[in-house]
PAMAR-252989 format. One record per residue (C-alpha): x, y, z; residue in one letter. Coordinates in nm, 3 decimals. Example, Ala and Ser with C-alpha at 12.3 -4.5 7.8 and 13.67 -1.06 7.14 Angstrom:
// residues 2
{x=1.230, y=-0.450, z=0.780, res=A}
{x=1.367, y=-0.106, z=0.714, res=S}
END
This chain:
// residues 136
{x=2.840, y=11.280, z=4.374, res=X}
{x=2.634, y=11.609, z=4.447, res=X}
{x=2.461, y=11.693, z=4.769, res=X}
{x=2.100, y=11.532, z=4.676, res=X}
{x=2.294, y=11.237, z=4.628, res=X}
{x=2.488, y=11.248, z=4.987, res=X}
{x=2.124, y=11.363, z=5.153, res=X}
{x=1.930, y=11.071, z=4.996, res=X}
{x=2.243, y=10.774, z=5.169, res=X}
{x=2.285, y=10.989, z=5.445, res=X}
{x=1.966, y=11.098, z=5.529, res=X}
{x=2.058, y=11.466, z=5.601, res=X}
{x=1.874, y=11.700, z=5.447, res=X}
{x=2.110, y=11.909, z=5.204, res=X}
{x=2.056, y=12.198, z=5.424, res=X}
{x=2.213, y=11.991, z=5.738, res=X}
{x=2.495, y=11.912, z=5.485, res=X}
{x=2.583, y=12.277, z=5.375, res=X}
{x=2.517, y=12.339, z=5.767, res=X}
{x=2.791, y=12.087, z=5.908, res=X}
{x=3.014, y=12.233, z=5.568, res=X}
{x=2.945, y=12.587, z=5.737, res=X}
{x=3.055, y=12.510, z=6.065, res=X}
{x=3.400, y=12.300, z=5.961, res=X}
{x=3.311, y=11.982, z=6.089, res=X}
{x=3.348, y=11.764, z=5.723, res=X}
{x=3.677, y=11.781, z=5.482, res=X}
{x=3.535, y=12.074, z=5.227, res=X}
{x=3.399, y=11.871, z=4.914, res=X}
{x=3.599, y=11.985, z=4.606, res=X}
{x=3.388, y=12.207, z=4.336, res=X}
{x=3.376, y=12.201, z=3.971, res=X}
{x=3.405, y=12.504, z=3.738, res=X}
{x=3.075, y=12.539, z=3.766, res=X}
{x=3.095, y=12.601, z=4.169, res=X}
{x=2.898, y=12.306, z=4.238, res=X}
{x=3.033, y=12.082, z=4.499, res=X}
{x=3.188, y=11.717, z=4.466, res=X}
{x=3.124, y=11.454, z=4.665, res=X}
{x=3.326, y=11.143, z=4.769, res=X}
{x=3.287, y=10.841, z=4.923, res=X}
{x=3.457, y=10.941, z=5.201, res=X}
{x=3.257, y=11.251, z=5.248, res=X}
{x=2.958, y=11.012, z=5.272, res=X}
{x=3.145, y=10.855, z=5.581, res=X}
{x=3.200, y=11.165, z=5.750, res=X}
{x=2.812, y=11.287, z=5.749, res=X}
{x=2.727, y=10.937, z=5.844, res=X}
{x=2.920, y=10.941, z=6.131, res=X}
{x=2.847, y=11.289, z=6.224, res=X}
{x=2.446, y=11.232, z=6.183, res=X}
{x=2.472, y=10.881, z=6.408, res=X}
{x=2.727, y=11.094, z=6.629, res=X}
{x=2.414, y=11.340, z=6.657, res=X}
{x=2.145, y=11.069, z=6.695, res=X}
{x=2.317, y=10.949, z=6.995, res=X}
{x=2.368, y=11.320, z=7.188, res=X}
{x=2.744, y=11.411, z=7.066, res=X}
{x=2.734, y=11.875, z=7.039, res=X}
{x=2.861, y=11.943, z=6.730, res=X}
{x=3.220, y=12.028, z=6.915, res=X}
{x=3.195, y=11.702, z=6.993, res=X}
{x=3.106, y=11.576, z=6.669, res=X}
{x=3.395, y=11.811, z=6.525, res=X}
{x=3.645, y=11.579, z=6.756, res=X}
{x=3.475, y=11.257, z=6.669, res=X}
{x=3.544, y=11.326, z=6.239, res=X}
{x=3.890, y=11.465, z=6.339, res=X}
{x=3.942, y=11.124, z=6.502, res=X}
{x=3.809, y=10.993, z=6.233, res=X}
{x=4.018, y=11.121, z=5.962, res=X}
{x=4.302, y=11.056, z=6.223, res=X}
{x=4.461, y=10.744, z=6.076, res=X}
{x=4.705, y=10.753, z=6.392, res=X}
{x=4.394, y=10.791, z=6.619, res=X}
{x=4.384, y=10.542, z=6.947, res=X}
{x=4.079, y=10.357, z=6.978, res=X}
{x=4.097, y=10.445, z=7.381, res=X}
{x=4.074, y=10.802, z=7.299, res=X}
{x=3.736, y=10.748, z=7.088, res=X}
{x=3.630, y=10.543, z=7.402, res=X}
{x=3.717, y=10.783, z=7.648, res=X}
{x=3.509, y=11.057, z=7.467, res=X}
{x=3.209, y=10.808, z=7.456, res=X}
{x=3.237, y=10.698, z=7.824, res=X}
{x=3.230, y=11.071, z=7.875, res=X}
{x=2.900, y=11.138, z=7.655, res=X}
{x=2.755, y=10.818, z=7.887, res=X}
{x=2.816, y=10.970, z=8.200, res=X}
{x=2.720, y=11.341, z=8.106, res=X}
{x=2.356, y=11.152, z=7.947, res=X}
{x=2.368, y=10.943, z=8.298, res=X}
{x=2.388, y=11.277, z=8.519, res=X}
{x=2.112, y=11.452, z=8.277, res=X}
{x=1.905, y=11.141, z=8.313, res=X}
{x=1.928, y=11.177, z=8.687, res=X}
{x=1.856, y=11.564, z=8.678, res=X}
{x=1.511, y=11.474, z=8.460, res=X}
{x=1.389, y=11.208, z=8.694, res=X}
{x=1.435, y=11.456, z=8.981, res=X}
{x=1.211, y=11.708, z=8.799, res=X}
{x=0.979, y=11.469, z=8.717, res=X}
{x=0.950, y=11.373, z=9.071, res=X}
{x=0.898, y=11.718, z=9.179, res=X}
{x=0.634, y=11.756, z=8.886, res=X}
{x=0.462, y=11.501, z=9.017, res=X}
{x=0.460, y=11.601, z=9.407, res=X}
{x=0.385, y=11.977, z=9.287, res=X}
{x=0.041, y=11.779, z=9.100, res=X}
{x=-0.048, y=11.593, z=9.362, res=X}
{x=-0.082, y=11.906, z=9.571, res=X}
{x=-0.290, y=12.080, z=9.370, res=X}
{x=-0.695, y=11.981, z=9.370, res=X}
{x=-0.724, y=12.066, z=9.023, res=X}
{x=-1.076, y=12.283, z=9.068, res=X}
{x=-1.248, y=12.568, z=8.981, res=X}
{x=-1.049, y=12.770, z=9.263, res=X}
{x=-0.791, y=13.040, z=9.138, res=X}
{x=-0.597, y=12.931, z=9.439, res=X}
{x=-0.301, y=12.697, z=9.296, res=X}
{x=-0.065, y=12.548, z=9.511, res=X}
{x=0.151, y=12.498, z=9.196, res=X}
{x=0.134, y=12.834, z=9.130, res=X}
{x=0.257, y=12.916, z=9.488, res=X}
{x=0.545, y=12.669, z=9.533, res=X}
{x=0.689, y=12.784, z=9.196, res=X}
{x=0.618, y=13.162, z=9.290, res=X}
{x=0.841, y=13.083, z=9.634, res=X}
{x=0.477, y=13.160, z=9.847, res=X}
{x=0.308, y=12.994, z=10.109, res=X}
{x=-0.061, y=13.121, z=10.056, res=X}
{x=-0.233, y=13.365, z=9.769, res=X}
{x=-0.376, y=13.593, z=9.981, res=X}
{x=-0.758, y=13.634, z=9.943, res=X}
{x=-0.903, y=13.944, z=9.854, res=X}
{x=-1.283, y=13.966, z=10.039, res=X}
END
């Protein structure tokens, strides 16, 4: 199988596939005489799992462990789950850190009349100032 053939099941794009090759996170394919590369099923496994693995926020160190577990035929299943627990709570905490910038978002908004006026309370609070003092 060549690497239009792995993009179009995968759906990586062949650069992603020569990228994830790059960076050592996929068994190298095998290459002909002709230096093209080969393709096997089980290649086809590993970029599916590392594009899902992507899809649902594993780094690509991460995704490096998950294919290494993968190919691991003495792997534990708790290990896998431990990892994934991990991603949860990690997504969980960043979840938490986005809602409390939204909230300040909105309270930074709400302060501001939105007018004509150079004056921005935005604009201050980000700046660390009480007032923009006025020039007469």
């Amino acid at each position: 199988m060549n690497i239009s053939d792995v993009a179009r099941k995968t759906g990586l794009t062949s650069k992603a596939i020569r990228f994830y090759e790059e960076k050592g996170l996929v068994t190298p394919p095998l290459r002909g005489e002709n230096g093209y590369r080969s393709y096997t099923a089980r290649h086809l496994e590993e970029f599916t799992l590392l594009r899902q693995a992507r899809q649902v926020g594993f780094n690509l160190d991460e995704c490096r462990e998950m294919v290494a577990l993968f190919n691991n035929p003495a792997r534990h299943s708790a290990d896998v789950k431990a990892r994934t627990l991990e991603k949860v709570a990690e997504i969980e905490t960043h979840i938490r850190e986005l809602e409390a910038m939204r909230q300040r978002l909105l309270a930074l908004a709400e302060a501001c009349p939105g007018d004509e006026s150079a004056d921005c309370p935005i604009i201050n609070q980000l700046a660390g100032c009480c007032q923009r003092v006025k020039q007469d």
